[in-house]
N, C-alpha and C positions, 0 to 999 in steps of 0.2 A: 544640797538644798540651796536654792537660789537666795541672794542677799534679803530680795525682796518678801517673800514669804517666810523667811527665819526672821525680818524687822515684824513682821505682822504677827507672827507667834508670839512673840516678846511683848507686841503690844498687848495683846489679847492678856497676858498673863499678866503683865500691869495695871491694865486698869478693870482686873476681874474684882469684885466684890464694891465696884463705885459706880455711884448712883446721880445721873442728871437731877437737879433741885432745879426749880424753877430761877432760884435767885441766884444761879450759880455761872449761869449760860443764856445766850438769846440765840434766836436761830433765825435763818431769812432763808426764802425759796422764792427761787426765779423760775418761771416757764421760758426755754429758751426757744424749742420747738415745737409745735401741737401743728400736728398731720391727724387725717382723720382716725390710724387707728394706731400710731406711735405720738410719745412725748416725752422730751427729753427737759430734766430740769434739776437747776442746780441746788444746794442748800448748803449752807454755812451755819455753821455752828462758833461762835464764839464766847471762850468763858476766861473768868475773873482772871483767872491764873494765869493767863497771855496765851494761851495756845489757841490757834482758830484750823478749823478742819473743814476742808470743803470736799464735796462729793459730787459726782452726776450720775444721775438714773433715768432709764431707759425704762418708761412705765408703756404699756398696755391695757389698755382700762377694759373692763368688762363691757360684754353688751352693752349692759344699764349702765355704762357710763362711769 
């Protein structure tokens, strides 16, 4: 098993049964790209505790947008 997917199993199994609270964490999303029919955009999650997680996604929007 690669390093990278046995840290993600571990994660997944540490933070099973915890729950985002509003008062817990803020969250911020950037549109980096918008093509007409890709968009790619960031979002950051950071909470009380010091840890901040950041993500990109590769959306496709429906028809209706």
């Amino acid at each position: 098993m690669n390093r990278a997917l046995a840290r993600s199993q571990c994660d997944r199994r540490r933070l099973a049964g915890t729950k985002d609270e509003p008062e817990n964490h803020t969250f911020e999303w950037l549109t980096l790209v918008a093509t007409g029919d890709i968009w790619i955009a960031q979002g950051t999650a950071a909470y009380t505790g010091g840890r901040t997680y950041s993500n990109l996604w590769v959306v496709r929007p429906g028809q209706d947008g």
